[in-house]
C-alpha positions as CSV (number, residue, x, y, z in Angstrom):
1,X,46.3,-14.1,-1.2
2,X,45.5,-10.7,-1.2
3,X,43.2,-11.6,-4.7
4,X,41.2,-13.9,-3.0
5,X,40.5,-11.7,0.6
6,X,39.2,-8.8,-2.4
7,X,37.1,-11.8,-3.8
8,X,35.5,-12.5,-1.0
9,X,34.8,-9.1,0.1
10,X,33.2,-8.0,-3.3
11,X,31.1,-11.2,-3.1
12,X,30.2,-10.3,0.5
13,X,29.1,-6.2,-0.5
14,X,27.3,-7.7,-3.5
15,X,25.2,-10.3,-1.3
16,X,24.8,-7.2,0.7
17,X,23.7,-5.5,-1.5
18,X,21.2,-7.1,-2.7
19,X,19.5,-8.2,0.9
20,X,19.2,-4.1,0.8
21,X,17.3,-3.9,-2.3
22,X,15.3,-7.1,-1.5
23,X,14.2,-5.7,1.9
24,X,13.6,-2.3,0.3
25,X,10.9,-3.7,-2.0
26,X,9.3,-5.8,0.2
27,X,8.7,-3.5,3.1
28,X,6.2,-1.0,1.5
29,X,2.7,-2.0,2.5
30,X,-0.8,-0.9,1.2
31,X,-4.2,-1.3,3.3
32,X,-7.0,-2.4,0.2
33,X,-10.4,-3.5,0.5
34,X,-11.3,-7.3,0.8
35,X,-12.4,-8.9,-2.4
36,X,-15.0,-11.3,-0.1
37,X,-16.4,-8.6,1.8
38,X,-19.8,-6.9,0.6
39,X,-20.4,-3.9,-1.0
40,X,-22.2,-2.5,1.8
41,X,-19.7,-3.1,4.1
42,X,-17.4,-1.6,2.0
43,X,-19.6,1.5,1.5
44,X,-19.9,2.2,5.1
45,X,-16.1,1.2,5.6
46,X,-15.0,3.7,2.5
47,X,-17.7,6.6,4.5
48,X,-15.9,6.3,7.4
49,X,-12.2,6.5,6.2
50,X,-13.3,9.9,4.3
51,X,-15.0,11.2,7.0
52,X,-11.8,10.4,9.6
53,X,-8.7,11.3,7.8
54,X,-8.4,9.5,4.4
55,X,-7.6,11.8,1.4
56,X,-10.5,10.8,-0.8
57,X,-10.2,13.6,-3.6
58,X,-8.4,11.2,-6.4
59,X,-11.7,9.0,-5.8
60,X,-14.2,12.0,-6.4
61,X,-15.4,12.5,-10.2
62,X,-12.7,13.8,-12.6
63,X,-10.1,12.2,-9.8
64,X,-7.0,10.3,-11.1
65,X,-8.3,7.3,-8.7
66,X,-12.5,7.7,-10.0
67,X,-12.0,4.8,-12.8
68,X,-12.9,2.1,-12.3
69,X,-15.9,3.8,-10.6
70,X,-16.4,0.2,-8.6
71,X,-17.0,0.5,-4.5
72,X,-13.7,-2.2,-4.2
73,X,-11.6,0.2,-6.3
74,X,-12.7,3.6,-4.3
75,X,-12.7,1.8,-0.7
76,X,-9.2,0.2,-1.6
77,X,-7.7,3.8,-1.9
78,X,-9.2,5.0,0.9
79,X,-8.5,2.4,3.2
80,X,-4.5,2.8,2.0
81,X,-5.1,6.8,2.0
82,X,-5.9,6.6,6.3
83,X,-3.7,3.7,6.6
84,X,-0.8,5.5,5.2
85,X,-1.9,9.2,6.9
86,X,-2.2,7.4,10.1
87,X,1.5,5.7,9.7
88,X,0.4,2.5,10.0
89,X,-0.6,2.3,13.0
90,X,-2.0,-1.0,14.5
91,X,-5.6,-1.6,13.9
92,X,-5.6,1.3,11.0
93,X,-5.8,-1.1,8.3
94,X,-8.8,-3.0,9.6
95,X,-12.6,-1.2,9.0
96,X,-14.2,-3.8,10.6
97,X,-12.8,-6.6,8.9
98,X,-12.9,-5.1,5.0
99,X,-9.2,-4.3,4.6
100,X,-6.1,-6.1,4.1
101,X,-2.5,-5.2,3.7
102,X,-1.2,-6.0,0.5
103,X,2.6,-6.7,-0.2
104,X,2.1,-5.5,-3.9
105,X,1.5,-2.2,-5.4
106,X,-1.9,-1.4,-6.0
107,X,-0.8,1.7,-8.0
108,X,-2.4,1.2,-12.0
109,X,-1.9,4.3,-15.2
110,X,-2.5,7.9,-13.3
111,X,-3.8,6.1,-9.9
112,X,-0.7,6.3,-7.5
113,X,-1.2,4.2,-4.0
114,X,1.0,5.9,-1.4
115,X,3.0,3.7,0.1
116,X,4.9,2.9,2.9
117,X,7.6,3.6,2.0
118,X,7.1,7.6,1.1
C-alpha cells in the first residue's frame, strides 16, 4: 500500500512539475511590429518608441539588433524595448495599431529580445 501512495505522489510532483515548466515558457511576451502594417506607420511608430523610452542603441549602425536593416526588424525591437521598459503595461504594446504581442521569441544570432520574463 505504501508503494502505490509513493506512486501516486511521484506521478502527481512530476505532472506538477511540468505544468511549472509549461507555464514558465509560455508567459514571456514580446511587443513586434505588425507584418500588414505600412512602413510609414511603422517609421513614425519606431520614432516615437525611441523618442519615449525604448532602448534603440542595438538598432543604431554597428548595433547587435542593425541587421536586417528592414523598418519591420528595427520597429519590432523597439516596440518590445518600451514594452518591456514600461512592464507591460496596458496599451504599451499598441503604437497605434502597428504592434502585437508575440508568444514566441523574437530573439535571432547576437539580437537578444528582452523578455518578459527578465
Amino acid at each position: 500500500m505504501a508503494t502505490l501512495f509513493l506512486s501516486h505522489s511521484f506521478l502527481l510532483l512530476l505532472i506538477g512539475a511540468a505544468t511549472t515548466t509549461t507555464s514558465a515558457i509560455s508567459s514571456e511576451y514580446w511587443c513586434v511590429a505588425r507584418s500588414d502594417v505600412s512602413d510609414e506607420a511603422l517609421q513614425t511608430a519606431l520614432n516615437y518608441a525611441c523618442a519615449t523610452g525604448a532602448d534603440c542603441t542595438p538598432i543604431l549602425p554597428n548595433g547587435l539588433c542593425f541587421l536586417p536593416n528592414t523598418i519591420q526588424a528595427h520597429a519590432s525591437y523597439a516596440f518590445n524595448s518600451f514594452f518591456q521598459r514600461k512592464a507591460m503595461a496596458p496599451g504599451s504594446c499598441n503604437f497605434a495599431g502597428s504592434a502585437t504581442i508575440a508568444h514566441s521569441n523574437p530573439s535571432y544570432g547576437s539580437c537578444v529580445y528582452p523578455s518578459s520574463i527578465r
